[in-house]
C-alpha positions as CSV (number, residue, x, y, z in Angstrom):
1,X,7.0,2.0,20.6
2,X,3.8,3.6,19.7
3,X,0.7,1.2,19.5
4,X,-1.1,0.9,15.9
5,X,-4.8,2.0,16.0
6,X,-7.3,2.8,13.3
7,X,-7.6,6.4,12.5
8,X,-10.6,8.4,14.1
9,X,-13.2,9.3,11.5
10,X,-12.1,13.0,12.0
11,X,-8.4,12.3,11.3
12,X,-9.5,9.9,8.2
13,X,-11.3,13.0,6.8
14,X,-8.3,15.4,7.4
15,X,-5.7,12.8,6.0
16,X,-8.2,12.6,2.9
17,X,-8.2,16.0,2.2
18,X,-4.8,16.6,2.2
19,X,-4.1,14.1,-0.3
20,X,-7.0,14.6,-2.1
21,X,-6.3,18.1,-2.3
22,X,-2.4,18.4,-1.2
23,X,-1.5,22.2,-0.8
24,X,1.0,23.7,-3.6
25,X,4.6,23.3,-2.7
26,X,3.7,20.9,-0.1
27,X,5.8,17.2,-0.4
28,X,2.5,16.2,-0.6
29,X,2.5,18.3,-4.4
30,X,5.3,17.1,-4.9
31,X,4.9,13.3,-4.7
32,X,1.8,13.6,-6.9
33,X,3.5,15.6,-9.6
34,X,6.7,12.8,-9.0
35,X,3.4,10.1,-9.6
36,X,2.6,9.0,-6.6
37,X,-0.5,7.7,-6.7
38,X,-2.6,9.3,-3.3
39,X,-5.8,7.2,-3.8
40,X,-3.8,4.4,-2.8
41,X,-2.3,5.7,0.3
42,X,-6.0,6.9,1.4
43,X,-7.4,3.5,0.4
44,X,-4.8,1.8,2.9
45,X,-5.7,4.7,5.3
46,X,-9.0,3.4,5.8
47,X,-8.0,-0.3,6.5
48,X,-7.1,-1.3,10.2
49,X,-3.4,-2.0,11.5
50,X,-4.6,-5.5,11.2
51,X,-6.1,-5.7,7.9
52,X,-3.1,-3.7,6.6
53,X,-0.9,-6.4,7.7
54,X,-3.4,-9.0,6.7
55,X,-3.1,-7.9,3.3
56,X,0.7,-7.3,3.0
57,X,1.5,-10.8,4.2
58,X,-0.6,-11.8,1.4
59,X,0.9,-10.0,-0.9
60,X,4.3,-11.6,0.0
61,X,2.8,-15.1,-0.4
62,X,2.1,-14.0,-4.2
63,X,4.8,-12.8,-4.4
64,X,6.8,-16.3,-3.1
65,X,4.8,-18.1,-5.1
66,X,5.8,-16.1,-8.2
67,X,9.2,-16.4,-7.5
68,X,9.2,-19.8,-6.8
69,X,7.6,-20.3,-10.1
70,X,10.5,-18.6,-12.0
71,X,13.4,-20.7,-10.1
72,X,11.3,-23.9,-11.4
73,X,12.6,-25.5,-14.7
74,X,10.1,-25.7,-17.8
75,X,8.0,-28.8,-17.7
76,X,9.5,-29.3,-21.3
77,X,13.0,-29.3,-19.4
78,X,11.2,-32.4,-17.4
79,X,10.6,-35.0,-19.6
């Protein structure tokens, strides 16, 4: 298995400008024309291996908290 790393600041640039500016007929294209937002992808491009996964185990704690919230009976239901 590969190990993770933070992108250079030359292959941050040249991942930026192919989403920012993806080349016609590319899959790149065509994601964006599907609706794909790309800021996103470059936004998460700049974070760290480690802040990446930082944030997406956050995101599932939301996420468990939400759904534990919907398996929960009304307090009306309570009384």
């Amino acid at each position: 298995m590969n190990e993770l790393r933070s992108l250079t600041p030359e292959e941050l640039a040249a991942a930026e400008a192919k989403l920012r500016n993806p080349a016609p007929g590319s899959r790149i294209a065509a994601a964006q024309a599907f609706g794909i937002d790309l800021s996103l992808i470059v936004q998460q491009l700049r974070l760290s291996p480690t802040e990446r996964a930082r944030q997406m185990e956050e995101y599932a704690q939301v996420v468990e908290t939400i759904r534990g919230a919907a398996h929960r009976p009304p307090l009306r239901d309570l009384v």
